[in-house]
ChimeraX commands (.cxc) that place a marker at each C-alpha (Angstrom):
marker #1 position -201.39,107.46,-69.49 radius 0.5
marker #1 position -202.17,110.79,-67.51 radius 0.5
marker #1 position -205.75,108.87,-67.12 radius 0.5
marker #1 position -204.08,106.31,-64.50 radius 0.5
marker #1 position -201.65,109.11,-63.24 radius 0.5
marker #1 position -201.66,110.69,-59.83 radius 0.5
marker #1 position -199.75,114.20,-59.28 radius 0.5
marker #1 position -197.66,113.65,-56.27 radius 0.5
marker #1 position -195.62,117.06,-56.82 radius 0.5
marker #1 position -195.55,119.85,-58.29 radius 0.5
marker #1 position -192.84,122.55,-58.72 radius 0.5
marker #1 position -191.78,125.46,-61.53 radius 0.5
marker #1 position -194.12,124.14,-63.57 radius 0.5
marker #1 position -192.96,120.54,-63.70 radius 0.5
marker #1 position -195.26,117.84,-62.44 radius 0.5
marker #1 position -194.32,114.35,-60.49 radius 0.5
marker #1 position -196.65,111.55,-61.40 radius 0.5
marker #1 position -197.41,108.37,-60.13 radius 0.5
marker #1 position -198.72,106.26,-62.96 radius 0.5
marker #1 position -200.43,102.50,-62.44 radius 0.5
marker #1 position -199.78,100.38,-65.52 radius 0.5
marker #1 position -201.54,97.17,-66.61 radius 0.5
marker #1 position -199.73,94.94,-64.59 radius 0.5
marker #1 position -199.51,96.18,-61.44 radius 0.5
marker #1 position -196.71,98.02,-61.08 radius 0.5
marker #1 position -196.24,102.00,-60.70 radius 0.5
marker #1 position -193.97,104.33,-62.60 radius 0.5
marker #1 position -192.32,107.38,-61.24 radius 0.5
marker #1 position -191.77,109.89,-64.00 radius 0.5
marker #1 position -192.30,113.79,-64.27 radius 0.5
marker #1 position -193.52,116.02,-67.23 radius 0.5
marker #1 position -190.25,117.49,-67.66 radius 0.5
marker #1 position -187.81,114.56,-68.85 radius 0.5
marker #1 position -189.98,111.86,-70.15 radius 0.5
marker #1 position -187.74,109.57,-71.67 radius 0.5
marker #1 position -187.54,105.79,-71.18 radius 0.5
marker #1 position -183.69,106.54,-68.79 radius 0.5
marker #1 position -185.79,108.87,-66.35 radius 0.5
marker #1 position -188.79,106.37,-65.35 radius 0.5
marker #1 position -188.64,104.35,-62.75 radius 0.5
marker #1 position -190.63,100.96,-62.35 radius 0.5
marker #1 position -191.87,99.97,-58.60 radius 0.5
marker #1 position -194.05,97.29,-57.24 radius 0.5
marker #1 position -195.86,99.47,-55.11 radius 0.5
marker #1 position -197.57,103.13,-55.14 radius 0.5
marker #1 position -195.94,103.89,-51.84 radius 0.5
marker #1 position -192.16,103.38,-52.91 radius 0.5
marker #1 position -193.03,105.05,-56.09 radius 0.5
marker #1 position -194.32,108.20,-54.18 radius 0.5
marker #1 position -190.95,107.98,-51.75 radius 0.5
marker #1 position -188.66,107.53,-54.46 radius 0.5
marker #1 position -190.11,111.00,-55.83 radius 0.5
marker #1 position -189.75,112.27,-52.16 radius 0.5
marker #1 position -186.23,111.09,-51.63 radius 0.5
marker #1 position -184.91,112.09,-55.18 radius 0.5
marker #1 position -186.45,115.94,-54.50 radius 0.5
marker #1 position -184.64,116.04,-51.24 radius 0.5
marker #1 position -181.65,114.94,-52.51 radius 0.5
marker #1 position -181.68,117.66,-55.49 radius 0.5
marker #1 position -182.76,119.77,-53.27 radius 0.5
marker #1 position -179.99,119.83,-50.93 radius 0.5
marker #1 position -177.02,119.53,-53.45 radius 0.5
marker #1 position -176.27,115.65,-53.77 radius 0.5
marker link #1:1,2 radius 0.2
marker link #1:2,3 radius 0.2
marker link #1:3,4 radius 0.2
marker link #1:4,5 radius 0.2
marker link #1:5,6 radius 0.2
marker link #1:6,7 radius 0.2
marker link #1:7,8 radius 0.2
marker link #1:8,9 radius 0.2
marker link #1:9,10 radius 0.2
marker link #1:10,11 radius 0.2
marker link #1:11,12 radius 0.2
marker link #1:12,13 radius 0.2
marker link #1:13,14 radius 0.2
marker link #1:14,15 radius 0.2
marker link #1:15,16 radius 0.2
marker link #1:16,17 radius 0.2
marker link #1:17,18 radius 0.2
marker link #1:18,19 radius 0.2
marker link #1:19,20 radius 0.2
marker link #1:20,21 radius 0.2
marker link #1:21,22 radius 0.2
marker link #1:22,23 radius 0.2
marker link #1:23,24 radius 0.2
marker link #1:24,25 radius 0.2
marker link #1:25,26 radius 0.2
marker link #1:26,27 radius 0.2
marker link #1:27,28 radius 0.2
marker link #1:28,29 radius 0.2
marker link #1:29,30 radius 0.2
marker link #1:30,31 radius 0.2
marker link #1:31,32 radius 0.2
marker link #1:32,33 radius 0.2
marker link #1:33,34 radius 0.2
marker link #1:34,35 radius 0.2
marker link #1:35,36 radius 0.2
marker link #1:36,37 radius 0.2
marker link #1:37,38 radius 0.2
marker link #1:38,39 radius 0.2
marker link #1:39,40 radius 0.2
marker link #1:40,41 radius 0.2
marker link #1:41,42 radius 0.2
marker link #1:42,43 radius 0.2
marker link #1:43,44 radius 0.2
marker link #1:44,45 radius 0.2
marker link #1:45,46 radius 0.2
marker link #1:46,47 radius 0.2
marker link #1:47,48 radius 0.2
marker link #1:48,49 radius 0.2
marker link #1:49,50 radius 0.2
marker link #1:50,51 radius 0.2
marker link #1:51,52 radius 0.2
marker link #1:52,53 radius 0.2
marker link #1:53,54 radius 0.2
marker link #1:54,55 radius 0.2
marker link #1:55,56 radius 0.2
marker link #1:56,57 radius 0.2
marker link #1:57,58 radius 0.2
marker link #1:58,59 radius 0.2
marker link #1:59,60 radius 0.2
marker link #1:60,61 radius 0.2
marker link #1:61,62 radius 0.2
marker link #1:62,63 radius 0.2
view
């Protein structure tokens, strides 16, 4: 899986990956809570890569 998996971020040691699978979708997962509740299935590498943006600014700032 790593193979097909882009680092978008990276931060204390845990790592935010992009991942293509087979059909054509993208996950959005990081190496800290991989469990099937914490990935997130997109159609495209873009929202995949802003979902990751958004969710870091948002636990960044508190909400």
């Amino acid at each position: 899986m790593l193979r097909h998996s882009t680092i978008v971020s990276a931060e204390d040691n845990v790592f935010w990956y992009v991942t293509k699978i087979p059909h054509g979708n993208f996950l959005a997962w990081n190496s800290a809570e991989i469990a099937d509740d914490r990935v997130e299935v997109f159609f495209t590498k873009e929202e995949a890569e802003n979902y990751i943006f958004k969710l870091k600014n948002s636990l960044q700032s508190g909400f």
